[in-house]
N, C-alpha and C positions, 0 to 999 in steps of 0.2 A: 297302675301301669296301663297304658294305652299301645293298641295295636291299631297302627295308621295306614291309609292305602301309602303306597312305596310315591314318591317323588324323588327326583335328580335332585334335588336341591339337597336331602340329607347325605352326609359323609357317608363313605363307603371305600374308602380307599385302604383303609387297615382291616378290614374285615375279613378274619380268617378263622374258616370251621375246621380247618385240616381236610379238605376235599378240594382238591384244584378245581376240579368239573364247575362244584360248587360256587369258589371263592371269583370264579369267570366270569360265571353267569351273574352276578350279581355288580361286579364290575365293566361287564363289558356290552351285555346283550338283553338285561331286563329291562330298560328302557327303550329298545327296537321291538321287545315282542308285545310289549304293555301299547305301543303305536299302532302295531299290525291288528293288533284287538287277539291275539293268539292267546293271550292268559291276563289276570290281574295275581299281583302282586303287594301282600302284605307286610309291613313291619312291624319291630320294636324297637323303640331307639333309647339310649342312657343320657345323660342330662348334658351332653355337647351335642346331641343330634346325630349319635353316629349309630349304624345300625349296629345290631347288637344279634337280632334273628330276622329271619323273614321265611318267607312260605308261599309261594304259587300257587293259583287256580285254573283250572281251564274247561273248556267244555268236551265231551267227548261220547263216543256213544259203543254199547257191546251191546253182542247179537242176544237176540233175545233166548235162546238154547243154550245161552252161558247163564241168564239170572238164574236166582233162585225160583222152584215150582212157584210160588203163590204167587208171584210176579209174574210171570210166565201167563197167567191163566187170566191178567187184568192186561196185557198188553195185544193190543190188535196188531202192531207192526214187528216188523223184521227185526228194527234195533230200538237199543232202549239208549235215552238221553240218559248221559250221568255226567259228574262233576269230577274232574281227574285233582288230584293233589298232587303236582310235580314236583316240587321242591321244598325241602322244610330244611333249614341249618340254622343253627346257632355258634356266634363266636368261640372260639376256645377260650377265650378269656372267662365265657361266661356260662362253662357246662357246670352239670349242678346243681341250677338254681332256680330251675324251674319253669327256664322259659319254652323250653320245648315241648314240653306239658301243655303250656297257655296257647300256643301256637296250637298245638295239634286241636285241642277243644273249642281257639277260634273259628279254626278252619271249618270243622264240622258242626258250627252253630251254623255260618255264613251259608253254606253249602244246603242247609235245612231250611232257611230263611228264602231262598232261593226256588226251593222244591215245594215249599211251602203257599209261594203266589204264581206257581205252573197252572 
């Protein structure tokens, strides 16, 4: 299984996690924020190319009296860069089975990989 950056060209027009918020965002406005540069966006897709899961990333930053001590005591600034996870859903068709799992340990590879050549 592969988990692809998000392009308009895969189907998305059935896609339903049972969260409207959810089922919006992914039809209506993840290709306006993926333009504005506001987040990138992940998929999985099943073998017609329709999405199946996907999951959000974005940049974001907490004050540095919110990390934890040992963080706190390596950072010189006010606020600390982190990686926000804004959305994670999976088809109802396809709870179960795992991909929510895949998705979530995508995310927080990508997110390492990222922290990783700061």
């Amino acid at each position: 299984m592969e988990i692809l950056p998000y392009h308009r060209k895969f189907k998305r027009e059935n896609f339903d996690c049972g969260k409207k918020s959810l089922n919006n965002y992914i039809l209506r406005n993840v290709t306006k924020d993926i333009k504005a540069g506001a987040c990138t966006c992940f998929v999985i897709l099943n073998d017609e190319d329709q999405i199946i899961g996907y999951y959000t990333l974005s940049t974001e930053s907490i004050l540095k009296s919110d990390a934890p001590e040992e963080f706190q005591k390596k950072i010189k600034y006010e606020y600390i860069p982190v990686i926000l996870l804004g959305r994670l859903a999976i088809d109802k068709r396809e709870f179960g089975k795992g991909y929510g799992k895949v998705l979530l340990v995508n995310s927080l590879k990508r997110s390492l990989e990222v922290a990783k050549n700061q």
